[in-house]
C-alpha positions in Angstrom: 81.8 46.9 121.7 84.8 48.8 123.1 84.0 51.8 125.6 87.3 53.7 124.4 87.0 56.0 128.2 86.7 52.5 130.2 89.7 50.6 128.4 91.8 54.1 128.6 90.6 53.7 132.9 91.1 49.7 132.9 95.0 50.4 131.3 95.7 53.1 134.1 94.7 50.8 136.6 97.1 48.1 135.2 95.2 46.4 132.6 97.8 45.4 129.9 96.1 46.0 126.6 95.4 43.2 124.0 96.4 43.6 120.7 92.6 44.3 119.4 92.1 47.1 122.3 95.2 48.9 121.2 94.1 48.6 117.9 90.6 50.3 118.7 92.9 53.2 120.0 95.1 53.8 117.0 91.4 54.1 115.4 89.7 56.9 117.4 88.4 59.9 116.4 87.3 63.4 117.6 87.4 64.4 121.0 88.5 60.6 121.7 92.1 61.4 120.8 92.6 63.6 123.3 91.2 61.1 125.9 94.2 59.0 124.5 96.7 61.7 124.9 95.5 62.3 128.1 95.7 59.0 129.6 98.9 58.6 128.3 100.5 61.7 129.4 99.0 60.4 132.9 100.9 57.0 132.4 104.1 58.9 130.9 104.1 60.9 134.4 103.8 57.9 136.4 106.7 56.5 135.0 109.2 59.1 134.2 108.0 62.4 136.2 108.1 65.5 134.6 111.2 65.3 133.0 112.2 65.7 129.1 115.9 64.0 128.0 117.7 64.0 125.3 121.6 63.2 124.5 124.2 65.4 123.0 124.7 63.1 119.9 126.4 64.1 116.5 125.2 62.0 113.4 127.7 60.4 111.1 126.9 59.6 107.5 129.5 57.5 106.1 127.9 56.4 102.8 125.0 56.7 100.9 125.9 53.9 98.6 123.3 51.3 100.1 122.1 47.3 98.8 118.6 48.1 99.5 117.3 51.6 98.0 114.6 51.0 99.8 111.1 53.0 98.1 110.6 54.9 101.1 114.0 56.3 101.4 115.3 59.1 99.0 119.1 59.1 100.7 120.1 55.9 99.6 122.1 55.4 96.3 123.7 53.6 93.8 127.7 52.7 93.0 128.3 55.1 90.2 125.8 57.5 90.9 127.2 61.2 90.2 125.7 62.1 94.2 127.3 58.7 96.0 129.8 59.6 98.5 131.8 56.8 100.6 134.0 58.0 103.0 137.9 57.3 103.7 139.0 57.0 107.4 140.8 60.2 107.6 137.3 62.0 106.3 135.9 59.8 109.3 138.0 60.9 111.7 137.6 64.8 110.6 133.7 64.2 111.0 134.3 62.1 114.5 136.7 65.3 115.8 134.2 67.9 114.8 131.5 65.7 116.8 133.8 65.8 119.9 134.3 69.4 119.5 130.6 69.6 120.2 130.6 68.3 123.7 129.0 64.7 122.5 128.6 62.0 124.2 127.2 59.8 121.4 127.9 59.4 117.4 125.6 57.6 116.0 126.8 55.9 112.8 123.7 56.5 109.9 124.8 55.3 106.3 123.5 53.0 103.4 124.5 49.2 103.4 127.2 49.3 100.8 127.4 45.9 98.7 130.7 45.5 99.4 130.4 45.9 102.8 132.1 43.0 105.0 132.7 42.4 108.9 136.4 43.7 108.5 134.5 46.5 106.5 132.7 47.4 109.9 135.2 46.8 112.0 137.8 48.9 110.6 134.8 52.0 110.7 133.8 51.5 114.4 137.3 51.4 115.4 138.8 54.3 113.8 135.5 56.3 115.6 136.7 54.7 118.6 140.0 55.1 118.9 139.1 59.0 117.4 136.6 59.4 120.4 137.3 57.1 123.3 134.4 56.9 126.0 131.9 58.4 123.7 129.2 55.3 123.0 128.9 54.3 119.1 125.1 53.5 118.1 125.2 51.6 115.0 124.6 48.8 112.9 121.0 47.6 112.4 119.7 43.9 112.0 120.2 44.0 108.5 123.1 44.9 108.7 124.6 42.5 110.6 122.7 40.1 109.0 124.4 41.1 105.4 127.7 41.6 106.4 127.8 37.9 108.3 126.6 36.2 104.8 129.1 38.0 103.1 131.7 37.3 105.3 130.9 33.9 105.7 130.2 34.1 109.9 127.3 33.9 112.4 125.6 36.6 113.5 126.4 36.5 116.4 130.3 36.6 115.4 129.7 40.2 114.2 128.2 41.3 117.0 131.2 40.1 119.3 133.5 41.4 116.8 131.4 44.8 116.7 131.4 45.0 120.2 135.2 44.2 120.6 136.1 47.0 117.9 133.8 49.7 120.2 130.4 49.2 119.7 128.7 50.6 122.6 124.8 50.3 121.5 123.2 48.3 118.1 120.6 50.5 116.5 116.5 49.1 116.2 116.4 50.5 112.9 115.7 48.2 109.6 112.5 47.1 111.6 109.9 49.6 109.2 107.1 47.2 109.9 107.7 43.9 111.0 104.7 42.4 108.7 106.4 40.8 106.0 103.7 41.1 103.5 104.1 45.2 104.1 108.4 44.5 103.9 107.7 42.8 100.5 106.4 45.7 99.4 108.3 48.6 101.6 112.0 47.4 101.8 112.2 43.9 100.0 116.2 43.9 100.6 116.2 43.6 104.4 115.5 40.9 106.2 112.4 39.3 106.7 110.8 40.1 110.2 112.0 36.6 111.7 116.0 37.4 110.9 115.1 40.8 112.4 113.6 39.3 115.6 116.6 37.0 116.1 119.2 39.2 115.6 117.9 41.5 118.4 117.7 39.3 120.9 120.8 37.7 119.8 122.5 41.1 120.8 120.2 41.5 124.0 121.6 38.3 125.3 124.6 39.3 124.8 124.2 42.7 126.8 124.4 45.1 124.0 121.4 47.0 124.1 119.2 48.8 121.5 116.5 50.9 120.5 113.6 49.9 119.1 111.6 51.7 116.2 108.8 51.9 114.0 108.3 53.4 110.8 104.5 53.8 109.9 102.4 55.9 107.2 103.9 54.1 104.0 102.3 51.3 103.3 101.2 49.7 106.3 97.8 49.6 107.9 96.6 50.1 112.0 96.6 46.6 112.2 99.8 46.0 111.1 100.9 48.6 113.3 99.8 47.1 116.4 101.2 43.8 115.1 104.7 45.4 115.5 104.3 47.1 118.8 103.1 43.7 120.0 106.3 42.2 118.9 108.5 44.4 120.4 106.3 44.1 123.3 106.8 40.1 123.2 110.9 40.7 122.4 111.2 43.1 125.7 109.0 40.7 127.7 112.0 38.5 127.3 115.4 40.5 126.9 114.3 43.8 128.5 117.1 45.0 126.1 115.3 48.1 124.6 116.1 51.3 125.6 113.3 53.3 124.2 111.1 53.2 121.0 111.9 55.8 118.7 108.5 55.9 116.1 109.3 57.2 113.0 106.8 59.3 110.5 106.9 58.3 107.2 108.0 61.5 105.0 106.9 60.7 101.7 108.4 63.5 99.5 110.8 62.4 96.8 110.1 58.3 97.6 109.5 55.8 94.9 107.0 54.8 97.0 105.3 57.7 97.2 105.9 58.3 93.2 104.4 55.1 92.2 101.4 55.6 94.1 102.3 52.6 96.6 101.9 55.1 100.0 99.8 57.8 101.2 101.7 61.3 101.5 102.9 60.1 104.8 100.5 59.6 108.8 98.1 62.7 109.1 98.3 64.9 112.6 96.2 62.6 114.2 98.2 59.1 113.5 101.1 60.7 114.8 99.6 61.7 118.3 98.5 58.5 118.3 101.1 56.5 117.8 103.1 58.2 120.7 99.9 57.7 122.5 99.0 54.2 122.2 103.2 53.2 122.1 103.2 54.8 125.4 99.8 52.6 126.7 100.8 49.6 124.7 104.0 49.2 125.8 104.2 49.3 129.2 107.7 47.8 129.2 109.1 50.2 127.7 110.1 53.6 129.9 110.9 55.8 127.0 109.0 57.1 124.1 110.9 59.6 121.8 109.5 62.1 120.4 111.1 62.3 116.0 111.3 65.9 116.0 113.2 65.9 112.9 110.0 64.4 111.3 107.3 66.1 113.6 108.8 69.3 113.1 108.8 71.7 116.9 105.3 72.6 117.6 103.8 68.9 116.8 106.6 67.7 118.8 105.5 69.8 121.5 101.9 68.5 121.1 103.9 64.9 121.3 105.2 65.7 124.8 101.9 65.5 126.1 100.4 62.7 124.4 102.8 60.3 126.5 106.0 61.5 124.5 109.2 62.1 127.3 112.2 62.5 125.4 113.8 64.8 122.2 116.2 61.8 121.3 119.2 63.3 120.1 120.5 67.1 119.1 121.4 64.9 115.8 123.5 68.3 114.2 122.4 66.6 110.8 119.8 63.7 109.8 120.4 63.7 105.8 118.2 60.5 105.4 115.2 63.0 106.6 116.0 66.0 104.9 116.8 63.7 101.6 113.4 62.8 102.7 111.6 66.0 102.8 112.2 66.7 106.1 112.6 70.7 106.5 113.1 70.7 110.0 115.3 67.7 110.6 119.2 68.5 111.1 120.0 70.5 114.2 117.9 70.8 117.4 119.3 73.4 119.9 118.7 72.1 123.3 118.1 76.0 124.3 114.8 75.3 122.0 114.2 72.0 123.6 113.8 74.0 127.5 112.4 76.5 125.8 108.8 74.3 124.4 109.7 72.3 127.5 109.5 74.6 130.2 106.3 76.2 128.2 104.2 73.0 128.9 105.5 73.1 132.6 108.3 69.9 132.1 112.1 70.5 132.8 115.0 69.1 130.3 117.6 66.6 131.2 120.2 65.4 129.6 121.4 61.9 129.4 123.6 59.6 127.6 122.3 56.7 125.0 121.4 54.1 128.0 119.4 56.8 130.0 121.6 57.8 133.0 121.3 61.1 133.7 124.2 63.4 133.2 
């Protein structure tokens, strides 16, 4: 039987957690939770010091015309729909200027997978932002969707990504991962790729020095297990690329989702499995420097809580997240980074800002 105080004393003295003992943590209880906080604010302090980062970013929504209308997503819609939007490149480079009047240093491209999306389709985006906003890194494009738009345009995958990358791609975005169990993607997001596609694609773009976050979306569908199934895979992928930047875990937020509606999800992770998934992510993955803290799903005071449960960075000041407050997600849009110092400094930790690849600014 697992002693929950001697594995959390065995993985500060270096012990790298098996799948089954990180498992065992995602299931305590009681006054064990905050043994697991604990430990991993220890290990977050050993690693990172007492700082909290985050990056001036400004998010872009392009489209919400998307392929997969996934069940746990209420942004996504379809052509023809009275509320679809796709916009032109001049409305992109209106939104791109108003980013750069915000003192940015990163846009971070968020939109639906539009059908008729194709490389050229991507490439024309990515370079009007970058010629618009020279210098300032563009996070985009997930797995899927480089995996779509090189089958509809009839190249490799890894022909997007040098294309991407050529038109101003600075870093690819770990998104489209959910779960990677594909039983749970059959039933969460059956239009993306299957968990093998997702795996190549990412180290496709690793080797190629284009770097990435990684992510997990849990409290839909999923169970612990299949939790610390995916935290062991992107444990496994950074083993070998060491091409993650951070992991950025992601709350479920289950109002207005078909999945939700149709009885196929809980409503959302409780309290508890959110501290412990920043928790055992932090212990788990000991590759992996950076945990972010989804303040847009956590709202401030939980994410507070976060930033002592091995949490150490605010990810982005975002100025809008539509996808969460489509979602449900009352406090996602704009986070001040006054208000950041502000919880920061309460808990005795200092902000600093930093750009997408963690340098500090």
């Amino acid at each position: 039987m697992i002693q929950t105080t001697q594995l959390l004393d065995d993985c500060l003295g270096g012990h790298r957690l098996t799948p089954e003992e990180g498992l065992h943590l995602l299931n305590v209880t009681g006054r064990e939770i905050l043994e697991v906080s604990a430990a991993a604010d220890e290990l977050r302090q050993r690693k990172v010091g007492d700082q909290v980062t985050y990056v001036r970013n400004q998010n872009i929504h392009i489209t919400n015309i998307c392929k997969n209308l996934c069940g746990f997503c209420a942004f996504g819609k379809r052509k023809g729909d009275p509320d679809a939007f796709f916009d032109d490149p001049e409305r992109i480079r209106q939104k791109v200027q108003l980013a750069l009047s915000r003192d940015i240093t990163e846009i971070c491209l968020l939109s639906g997978v539009h059908p008729d999306y194709t490389i050229d389709s991507y490439e024309d985006i990515i370079r009007t932002v970058h010629e618009t906003a020279p210098g300032i890194d563009i996070h985009t494009a997930s797995p899927d969707e480089v995996d779509y738009i090189a089958r509809k345009s009839g190249v490799s995958t890894k022909d997007v990504l040098e294309r991407l990358r050529d038109a101003g791609l600075g870093t690819l975005q770990g998104t489209a991962a959910e779960i990677l169990v594909d039983d749970v993607r059959k039933v969460i997001c059956p239009a993306k790729v299957d968990t093998a596609t997702w795996v190549r694609i990412i180290k496709e773009a690793h080797g190629m020095g284009i770097m990435s976050t990684s992510t997990i979306m849990y409290g839909s569908s999923e169970t612990p297990r299949d939790r610390i199934i995916h935290l062991d895979i992107l444990r496994s992928i950074q083993d070998e690329t060491a091409g993650f930047t951070e992991l950025v875990p992601l709350s479920y937020l289950h109002q207005n989702t078909a999945l939700y509606e149709k009885g196929l999800a809980p409503a959302g992770a409780t309290g508890r499995e959110d501290l412990l998934m920043i928790a055992v992510s932090r212990l788990f993955l000991d590759n992996v420097d950076h945990i972010q803290v989804p303040w847009g799903k956590f709202g401030i005071k939980l994410t507070q809580i976060a930033l002592l449960a091995g949490g150490d960075d605010f990810g982005g000041t975002m100025f809008s997240d539509d996808v969460s407050v489509e979602a449900g997600g009352s406090e996602a849009g704009y986070l001040d980074p006054r208000v950041m110092d502000r919880i920061s400094t309460d808990i005795g930790r200092r902000l600093v800002q930093r750009t997408t690849k963690y340098r500090r600014i």
